[in-house]
Wavefront OBJ file of the C-alpha trace (Angstrom):
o trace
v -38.801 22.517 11.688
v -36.549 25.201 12.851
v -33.982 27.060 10.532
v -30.977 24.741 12.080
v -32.526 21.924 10.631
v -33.696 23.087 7.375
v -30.108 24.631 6.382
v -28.817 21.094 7.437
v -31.372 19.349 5.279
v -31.051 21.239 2.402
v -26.818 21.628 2.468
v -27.152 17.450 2.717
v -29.065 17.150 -0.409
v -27.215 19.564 -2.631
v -24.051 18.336 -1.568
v -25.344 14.640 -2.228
v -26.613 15.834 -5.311
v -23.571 17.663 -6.761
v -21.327 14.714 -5.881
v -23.276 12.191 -7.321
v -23.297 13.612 -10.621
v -19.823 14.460 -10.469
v -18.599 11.385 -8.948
v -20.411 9.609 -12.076
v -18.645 11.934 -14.794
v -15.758 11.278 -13.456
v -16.222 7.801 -12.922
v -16.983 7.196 -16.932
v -14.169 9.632 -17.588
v -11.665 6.977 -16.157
v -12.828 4.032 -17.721
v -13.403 5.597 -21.024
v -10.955 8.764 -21.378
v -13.111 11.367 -21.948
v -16.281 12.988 -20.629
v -19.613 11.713 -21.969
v -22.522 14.035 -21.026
v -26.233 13.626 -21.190
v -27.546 14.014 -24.727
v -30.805 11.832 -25.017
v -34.115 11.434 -23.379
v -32.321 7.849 -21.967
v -29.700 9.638 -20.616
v -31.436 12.344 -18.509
v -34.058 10.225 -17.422
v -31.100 7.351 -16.165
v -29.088 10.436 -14.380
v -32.895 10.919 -13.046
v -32.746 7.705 -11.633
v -29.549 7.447 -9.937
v -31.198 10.262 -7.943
v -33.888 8.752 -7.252
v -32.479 5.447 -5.277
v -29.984 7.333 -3.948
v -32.604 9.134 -2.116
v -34.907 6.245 -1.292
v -31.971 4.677 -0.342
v -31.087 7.891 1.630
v -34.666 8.100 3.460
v -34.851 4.009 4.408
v -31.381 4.870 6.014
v -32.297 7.909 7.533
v -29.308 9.796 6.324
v -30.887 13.395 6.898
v -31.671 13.429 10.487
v -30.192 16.072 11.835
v -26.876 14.994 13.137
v -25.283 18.871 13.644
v -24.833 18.290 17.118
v -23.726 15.135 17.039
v -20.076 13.243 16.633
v -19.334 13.407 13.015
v -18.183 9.451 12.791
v -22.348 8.690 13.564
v -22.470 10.396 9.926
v -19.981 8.839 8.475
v -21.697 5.220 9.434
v -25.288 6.549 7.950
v -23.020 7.385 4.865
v -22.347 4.118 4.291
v -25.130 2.434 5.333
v -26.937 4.362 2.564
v -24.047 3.933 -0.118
v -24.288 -0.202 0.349
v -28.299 0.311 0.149
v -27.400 2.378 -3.020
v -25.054 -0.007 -4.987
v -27.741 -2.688 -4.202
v -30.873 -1.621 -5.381
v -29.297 0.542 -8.552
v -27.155 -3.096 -9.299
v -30.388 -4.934 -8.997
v -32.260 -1.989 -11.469
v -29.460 -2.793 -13.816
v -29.558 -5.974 -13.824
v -33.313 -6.719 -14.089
v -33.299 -3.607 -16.687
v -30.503 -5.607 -18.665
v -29.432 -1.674 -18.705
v -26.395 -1.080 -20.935
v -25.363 1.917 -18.461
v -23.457 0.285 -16.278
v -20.891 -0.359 -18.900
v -20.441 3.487 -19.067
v -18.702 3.360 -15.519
v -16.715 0.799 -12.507
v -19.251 0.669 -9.505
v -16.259 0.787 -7.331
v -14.796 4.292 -8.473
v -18.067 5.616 -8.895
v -18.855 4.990 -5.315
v -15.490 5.811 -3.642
v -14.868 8.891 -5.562
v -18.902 9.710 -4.242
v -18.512 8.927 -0.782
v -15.019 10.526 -0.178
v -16.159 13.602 -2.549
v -19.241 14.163 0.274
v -17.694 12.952 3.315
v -15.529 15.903 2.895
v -17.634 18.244 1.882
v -20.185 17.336 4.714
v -17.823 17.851 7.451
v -16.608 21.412 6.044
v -19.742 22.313 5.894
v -20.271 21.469 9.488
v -17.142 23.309 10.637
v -18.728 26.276 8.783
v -21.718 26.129 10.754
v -20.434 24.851 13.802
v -18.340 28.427 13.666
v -22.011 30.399 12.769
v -22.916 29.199 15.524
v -20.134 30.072 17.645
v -20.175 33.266 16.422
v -23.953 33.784 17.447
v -25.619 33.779 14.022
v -27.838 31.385 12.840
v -28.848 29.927 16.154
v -31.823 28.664 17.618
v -33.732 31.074 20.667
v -35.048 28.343 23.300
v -36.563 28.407 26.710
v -36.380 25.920 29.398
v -39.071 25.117 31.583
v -38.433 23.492 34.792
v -34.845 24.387 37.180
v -33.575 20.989 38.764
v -30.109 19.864 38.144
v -30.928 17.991 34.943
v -31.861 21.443 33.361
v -29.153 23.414 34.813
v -26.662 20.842 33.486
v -28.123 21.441 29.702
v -28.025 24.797 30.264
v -24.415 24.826 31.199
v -23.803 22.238 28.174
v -25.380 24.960 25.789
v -23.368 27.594 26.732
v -19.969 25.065 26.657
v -21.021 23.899 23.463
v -22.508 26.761 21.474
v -21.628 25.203 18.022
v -24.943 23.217 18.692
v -26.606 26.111 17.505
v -29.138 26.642 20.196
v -29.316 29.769 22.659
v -31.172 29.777 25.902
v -32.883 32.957 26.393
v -34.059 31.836 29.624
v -35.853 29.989 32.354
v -39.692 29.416 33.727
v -39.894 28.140 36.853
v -42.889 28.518 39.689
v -40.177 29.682 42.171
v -37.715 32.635 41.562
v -34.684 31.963 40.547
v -31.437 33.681 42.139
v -29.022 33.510 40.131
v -26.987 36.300 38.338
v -25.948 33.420 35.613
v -29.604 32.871 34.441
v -32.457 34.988 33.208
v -35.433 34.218 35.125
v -38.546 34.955 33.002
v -41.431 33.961 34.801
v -43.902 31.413 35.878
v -45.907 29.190 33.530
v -48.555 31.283 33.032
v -46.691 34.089 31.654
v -45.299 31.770 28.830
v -48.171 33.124 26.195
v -46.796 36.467 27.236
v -43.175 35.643 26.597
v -43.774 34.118 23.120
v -45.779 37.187 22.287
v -42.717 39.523 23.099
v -39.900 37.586 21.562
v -39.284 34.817 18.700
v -39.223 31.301 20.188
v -38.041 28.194 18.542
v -37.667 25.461 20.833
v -38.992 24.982 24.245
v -37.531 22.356 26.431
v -39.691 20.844 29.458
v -38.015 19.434 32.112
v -40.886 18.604 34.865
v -40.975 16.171 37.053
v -43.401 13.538 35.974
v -45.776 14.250 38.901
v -46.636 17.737 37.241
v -48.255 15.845 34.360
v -50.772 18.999 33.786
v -48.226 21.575 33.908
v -46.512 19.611 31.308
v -49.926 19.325 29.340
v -50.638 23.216 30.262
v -47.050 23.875 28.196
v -47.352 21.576 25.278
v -50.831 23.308 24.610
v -49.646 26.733 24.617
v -46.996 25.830 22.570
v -49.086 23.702 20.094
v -51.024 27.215 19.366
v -48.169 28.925 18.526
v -46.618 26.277 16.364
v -43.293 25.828 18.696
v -41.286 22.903 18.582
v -41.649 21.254 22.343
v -38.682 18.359 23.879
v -39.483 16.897 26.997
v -36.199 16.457 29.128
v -35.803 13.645 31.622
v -33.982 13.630 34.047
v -30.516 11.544 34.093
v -31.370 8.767 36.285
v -34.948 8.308 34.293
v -32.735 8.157 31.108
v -29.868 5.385 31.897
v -31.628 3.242 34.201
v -34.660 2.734 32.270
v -34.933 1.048 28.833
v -38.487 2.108 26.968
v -40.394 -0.116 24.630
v -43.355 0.618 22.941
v -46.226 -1.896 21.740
v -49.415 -1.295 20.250
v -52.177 -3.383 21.496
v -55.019 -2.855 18.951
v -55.218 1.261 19.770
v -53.957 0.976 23.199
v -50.061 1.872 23.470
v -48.471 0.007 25.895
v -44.995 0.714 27.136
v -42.216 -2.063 28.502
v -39.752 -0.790 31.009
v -36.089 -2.698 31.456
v -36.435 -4.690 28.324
v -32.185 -4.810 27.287
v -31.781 -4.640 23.703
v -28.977 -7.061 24.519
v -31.436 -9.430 26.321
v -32.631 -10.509 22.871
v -30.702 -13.889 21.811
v -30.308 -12.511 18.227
v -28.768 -9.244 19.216
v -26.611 -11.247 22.280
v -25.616 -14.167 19.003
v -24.622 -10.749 16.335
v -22.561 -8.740 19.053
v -20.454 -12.325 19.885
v -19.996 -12.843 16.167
v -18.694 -9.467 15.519
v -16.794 -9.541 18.427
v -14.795 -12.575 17.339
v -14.576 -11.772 13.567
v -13.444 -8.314 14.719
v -10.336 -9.552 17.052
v -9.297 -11.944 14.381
v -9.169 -8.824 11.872
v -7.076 -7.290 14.315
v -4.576 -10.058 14.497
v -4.887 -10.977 11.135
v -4.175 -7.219 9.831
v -2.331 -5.282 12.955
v -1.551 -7.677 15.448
v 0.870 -10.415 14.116
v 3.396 -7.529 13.488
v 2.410 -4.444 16.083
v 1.987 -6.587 19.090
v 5.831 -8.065 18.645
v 7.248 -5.094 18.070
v 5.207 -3.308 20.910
v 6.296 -6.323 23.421
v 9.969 -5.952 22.524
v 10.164 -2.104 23.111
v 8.462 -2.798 26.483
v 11.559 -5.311 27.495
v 14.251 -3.126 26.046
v 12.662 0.060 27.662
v 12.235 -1.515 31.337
v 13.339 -5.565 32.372
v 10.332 -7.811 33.276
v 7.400 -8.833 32.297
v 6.415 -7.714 29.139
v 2.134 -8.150 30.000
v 0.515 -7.198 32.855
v -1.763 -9.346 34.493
v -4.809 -7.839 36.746
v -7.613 -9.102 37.728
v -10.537 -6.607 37.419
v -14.489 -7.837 36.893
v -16.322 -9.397 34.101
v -19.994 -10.340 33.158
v -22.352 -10.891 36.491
v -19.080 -9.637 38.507
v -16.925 -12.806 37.446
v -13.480 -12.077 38.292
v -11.280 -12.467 35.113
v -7.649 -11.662 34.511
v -7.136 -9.007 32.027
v -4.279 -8.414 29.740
v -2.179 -5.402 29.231
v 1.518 -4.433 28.314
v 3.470 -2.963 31.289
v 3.695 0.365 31.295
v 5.254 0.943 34.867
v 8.514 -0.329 36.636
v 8.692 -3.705 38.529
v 8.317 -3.162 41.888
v 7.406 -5.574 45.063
v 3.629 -5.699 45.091
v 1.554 -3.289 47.317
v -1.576 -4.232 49.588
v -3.686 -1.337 48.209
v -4.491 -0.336 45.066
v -3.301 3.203 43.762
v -4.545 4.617 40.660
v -2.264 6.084 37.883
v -2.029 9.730 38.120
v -0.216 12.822 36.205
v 3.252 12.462 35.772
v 3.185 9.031 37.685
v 7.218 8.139 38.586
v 6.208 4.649 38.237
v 5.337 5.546 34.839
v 8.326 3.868 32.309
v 9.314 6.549 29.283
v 7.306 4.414 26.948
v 4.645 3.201 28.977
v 3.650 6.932 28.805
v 3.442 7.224 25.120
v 1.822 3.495 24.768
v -0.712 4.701 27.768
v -1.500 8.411 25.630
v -2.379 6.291 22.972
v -4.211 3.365 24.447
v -1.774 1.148 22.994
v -0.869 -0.853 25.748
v -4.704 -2.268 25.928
v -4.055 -3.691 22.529
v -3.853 -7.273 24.242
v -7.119 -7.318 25.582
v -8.640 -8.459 22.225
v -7.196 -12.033 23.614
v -9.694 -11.451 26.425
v -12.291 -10.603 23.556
v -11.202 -14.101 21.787
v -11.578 -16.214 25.035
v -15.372 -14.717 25.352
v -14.552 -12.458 28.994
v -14.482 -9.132 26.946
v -16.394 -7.157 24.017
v -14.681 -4.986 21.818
v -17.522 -2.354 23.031
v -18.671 -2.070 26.491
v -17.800 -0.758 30.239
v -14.564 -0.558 30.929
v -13.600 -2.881 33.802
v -12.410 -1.569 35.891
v -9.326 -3.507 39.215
v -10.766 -5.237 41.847
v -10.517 -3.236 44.908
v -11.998 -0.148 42.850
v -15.296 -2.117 42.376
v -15.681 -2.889 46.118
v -15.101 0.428 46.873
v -17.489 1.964 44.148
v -20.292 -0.637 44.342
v -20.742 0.479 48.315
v -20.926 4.740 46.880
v -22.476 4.648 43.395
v -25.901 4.147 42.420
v -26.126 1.145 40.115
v -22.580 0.727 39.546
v -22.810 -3.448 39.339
v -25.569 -2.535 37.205
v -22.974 -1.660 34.864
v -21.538 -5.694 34.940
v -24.818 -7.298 33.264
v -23.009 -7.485 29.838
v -19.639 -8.508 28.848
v -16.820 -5.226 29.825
v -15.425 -3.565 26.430
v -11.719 -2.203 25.569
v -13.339 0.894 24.691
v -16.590 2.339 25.893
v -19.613 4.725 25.684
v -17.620 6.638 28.551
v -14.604 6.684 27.202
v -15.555 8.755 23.954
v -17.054 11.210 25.964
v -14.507 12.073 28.095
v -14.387 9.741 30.845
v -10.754 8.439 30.297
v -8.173 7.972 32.595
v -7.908 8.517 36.313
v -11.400 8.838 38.497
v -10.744 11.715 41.000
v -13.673 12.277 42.544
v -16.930 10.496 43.208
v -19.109 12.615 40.682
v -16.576 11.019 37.957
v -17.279 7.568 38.587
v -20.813 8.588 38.799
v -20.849 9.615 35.161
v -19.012 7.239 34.386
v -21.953 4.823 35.420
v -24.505 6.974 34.201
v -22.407 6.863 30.666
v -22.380 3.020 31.033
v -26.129 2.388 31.831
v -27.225 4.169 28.870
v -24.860 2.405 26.260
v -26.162 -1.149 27.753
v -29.989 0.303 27.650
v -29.217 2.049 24.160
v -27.129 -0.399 22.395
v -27.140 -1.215 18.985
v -24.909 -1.764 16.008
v -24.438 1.251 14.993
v -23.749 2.552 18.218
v -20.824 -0.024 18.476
v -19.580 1.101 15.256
v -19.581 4.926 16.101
v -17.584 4.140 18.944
v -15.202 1.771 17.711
v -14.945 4.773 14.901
v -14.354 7.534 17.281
v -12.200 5.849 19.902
v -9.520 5.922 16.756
v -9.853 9.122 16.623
v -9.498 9.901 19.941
v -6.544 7.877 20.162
v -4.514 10.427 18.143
v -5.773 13.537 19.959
v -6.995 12.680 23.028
v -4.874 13.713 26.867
v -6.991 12.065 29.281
v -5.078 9.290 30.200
v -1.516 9.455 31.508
l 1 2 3 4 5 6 7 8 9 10 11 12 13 14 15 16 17 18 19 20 21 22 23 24 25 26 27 28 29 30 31 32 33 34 35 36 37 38 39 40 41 42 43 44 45 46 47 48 49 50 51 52 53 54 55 56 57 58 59 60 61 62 63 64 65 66 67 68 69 70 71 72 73 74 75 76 77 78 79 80 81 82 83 84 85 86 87 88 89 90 91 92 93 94 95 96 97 98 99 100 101 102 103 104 105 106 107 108 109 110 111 112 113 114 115 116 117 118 119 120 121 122 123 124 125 126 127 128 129 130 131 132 133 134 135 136 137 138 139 140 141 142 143 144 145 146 147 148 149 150 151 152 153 154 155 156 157 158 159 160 161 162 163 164 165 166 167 168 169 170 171 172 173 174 175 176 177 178 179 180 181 182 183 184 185 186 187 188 189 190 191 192 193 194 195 196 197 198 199 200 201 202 203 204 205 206 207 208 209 210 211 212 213 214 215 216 217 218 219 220 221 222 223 224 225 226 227 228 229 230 231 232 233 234 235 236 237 238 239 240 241 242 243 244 245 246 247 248 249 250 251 252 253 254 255 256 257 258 259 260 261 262 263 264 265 266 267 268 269 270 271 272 273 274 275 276 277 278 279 280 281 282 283 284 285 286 287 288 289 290 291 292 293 294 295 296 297 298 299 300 301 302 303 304 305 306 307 308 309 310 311 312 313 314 315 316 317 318 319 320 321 322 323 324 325 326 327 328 329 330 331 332 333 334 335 336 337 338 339 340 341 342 343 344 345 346 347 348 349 350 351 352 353 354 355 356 357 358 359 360 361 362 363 364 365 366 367 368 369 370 371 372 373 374 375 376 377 378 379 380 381 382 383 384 385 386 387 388 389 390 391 392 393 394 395 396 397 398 399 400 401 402 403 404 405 406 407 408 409 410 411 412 413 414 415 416 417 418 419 420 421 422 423 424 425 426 427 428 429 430 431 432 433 434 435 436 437 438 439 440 441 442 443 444 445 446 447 448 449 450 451 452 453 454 455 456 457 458 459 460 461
């Protein structure tokens, strides 16, 4: 375990710790008016086990993986996974205990005053070390075996990124490498003398699979000297491909381009939520928002107040998606021309409801009528499809599940106009690897951080 890891380990538990015990004082101090600390046997060994299933209930939610370089709203969902876990199994202890503790406190201050106490204190202490980082302490010394474009664009991520805490000392590679940007260090068989000259934590292999014992060669070497070893795929291998593991008495067999959204129960829970979710909406933002969004559109510019276009669906069914018009009324054109920067077709508050995503608010009709998910690929007009599907590697690929009103892509960057080719290529790649990665969680993470990227983000226009 590298240093990284164990500083984000251990600043997890003492902060879950401390607010626990805190959050529990405080909580009794409400109901009752005054502080009541510990003063029997009972009482330690009951604070003893609050710990206790918070940290069972921490480890069967897998709350301390390290998350560092990851999108803080992924930790805020393992949060309160493990909170829920929490209030059930100390409720049941309670309960079966016919404990008189309980009494002391409300469960529902206890936990909120808990999980906002070390939310907070979590994501400061991030920042902190996000900034170590940045600054170049406290990071990570790796080395990168293997120079292909897969590697190159990690190594360029690093060095974009350096609050991930990681810093690439250099490359191995059986050919020289020209190239003033990277340090070349040597060939394979050199690595022993590397590791002897300088502390490594991390070494990342990306081989092509072919070079199976030059892969072995590495992971030995490193196994000796106790160094952490990743083996790095390359792009295509990772979005295309969907790996399953099964055991088979001793023999590990492996399924390829099993969808986790092939499975009727996963298919049956993402319909549900989708439905429950767009009634929420109305229910809670819609039957007020939508009016007053619809009127502003008619007073701003005359016509129709929603938009109409027909982009693709599930199995490239054409559907007719809904939107609030966000440009003038004009004769329609014979081609189709993507929105750009400062767009004169562009109405004055099409470009605020377009900043902030608000004019896709009416799609969650399309979710109720069953041609949408509130999570998935975007969908994207008609004639951009036939263009794309004829350039892009697996791009209907992308049309084997139901198209979302907020995506995988769309969190990480890919929002707004598509310029070049590469775009809509990552755009693809970011597609096939939510529909070949997809789970819960991952649908709440990015239902949780397309709100915040609403208020921040500039990529559409």
């Amino acid at each position: 375990m590298n240093w990284s890891q164990r500083y984000y380990k251990k600043s997890q538990i003492s902060i879950d710790t401390f607010s626990l015990l805190l959050s529990l004082l405080t909580a009794i101090y409400i109901k009752n008016g005054a502080f009541v600390f510990p003063k029997t046997f009972l009482d330690f060994a009951f604070l003893l086990l609050v710990l206790v299933i918070w940290f069972v209930s921490a480890n069967e939610c897998r709350l301390y993986r390290n998350r560092i370089y990851k999108k803080f709203p992924e930790e805020i969902l393992f949060n309160t996974y493990t909170n829920l876990l929490f209030v059930i199994l100390l409720s049941a202890f309670l309960f079966l205990a016919k404990s008189t503790y309980g009494e002391l406190f409300r469960f529902s201050q206890f936990i909120g005053i808990h999980f906002g106490f070390s939310i907070i204190a979590k994501y400061y202490i991030r920042k902190r070390q996000h900034l170590a980082f940045a600054e170049g302490a406290l990071t990570d010394s790796i080395i990168i075996v293997g120079y292909n474009k897969t590697s190159l664009d990690f190594f360029n991520t690093l060095n974009e990124h350096v609050y991930y805490g990681y810093k690439c000392v250099g490359f191995i590679n059986e050919e020289t490498i020209n190239d003033s940007k990277i340090n070349y260090l040597g060939k394979l068989q050199q690595l022993e003398t590397i590791f002897s000259k300088q502390h490594i934590d991390e070494v990342i292999i990306s081989l092509p699979q072919h070079q199976q014992s030059a892969i072995r060669s590495c992971i030995d070497i490193c196994d000796q000297r106790n160094i952490r070893v990743r083996i790095m795929p390359e792009l295509q291998d990772l979005t295309i491909k969907t790996e399953e593991i099964d055991n088979l008495g001793l023999v590990s067999v492996i399924n390829l381009n099993e969808l986790p959204l092939d499975k009727m129960e996963n298919k049956l829970f993402k319909n549900l939520f989708d439905v429950l979710f767009s009634i929420l909406f109305f229910i809670v933002i819609g039957w007020w928002l939508l009016p007053i969004i619809a009127i502003l559109v008619w007073i701003d510019s005359r016509g129709n107040v929603i938009y109409k276009q027909e982009r693709w669906g599930v199995n490239n069914k054409p559907i007719i998606c809904y939107k609030f018009r966000t440009m003038q009324v004009k004769p329609s054109q014979e081609y189709f021309e993507q929105t750009s920067r400062n767009d004169p077709r562009v109405t004055k508050l099409g470009k605020i409801l377009r900043k902030f995503s608000l004019d896709e608010l009416p799609q969650f009709w399309n979710v109720l009528k069953g041609e949408m998910s509130v999570v998935g690929p975007r969908p994207h007009p008609t004639p951009m499809n036939l263009e794309s599907m004829k350039n892009v590697d697996n791009y209907l690929k992308r049309h084997i599940i139901k198209p979302g009103i907020t995506g995988w892509a769309q969190i990480n960057g890919c929002r707004g106009e598509v310029r070049t080719h590469e775009e809509m290529e990552q755009r693809v790649h970011f597609d096939l690897y939510y529909i070949h990665r997809w789970s819960f969680t991952l649908d709440l993470q990015i239902i949780l951080q397309t709100i915040i990227k609403m208020l921040r983000d500039q990529g559409a226009y």
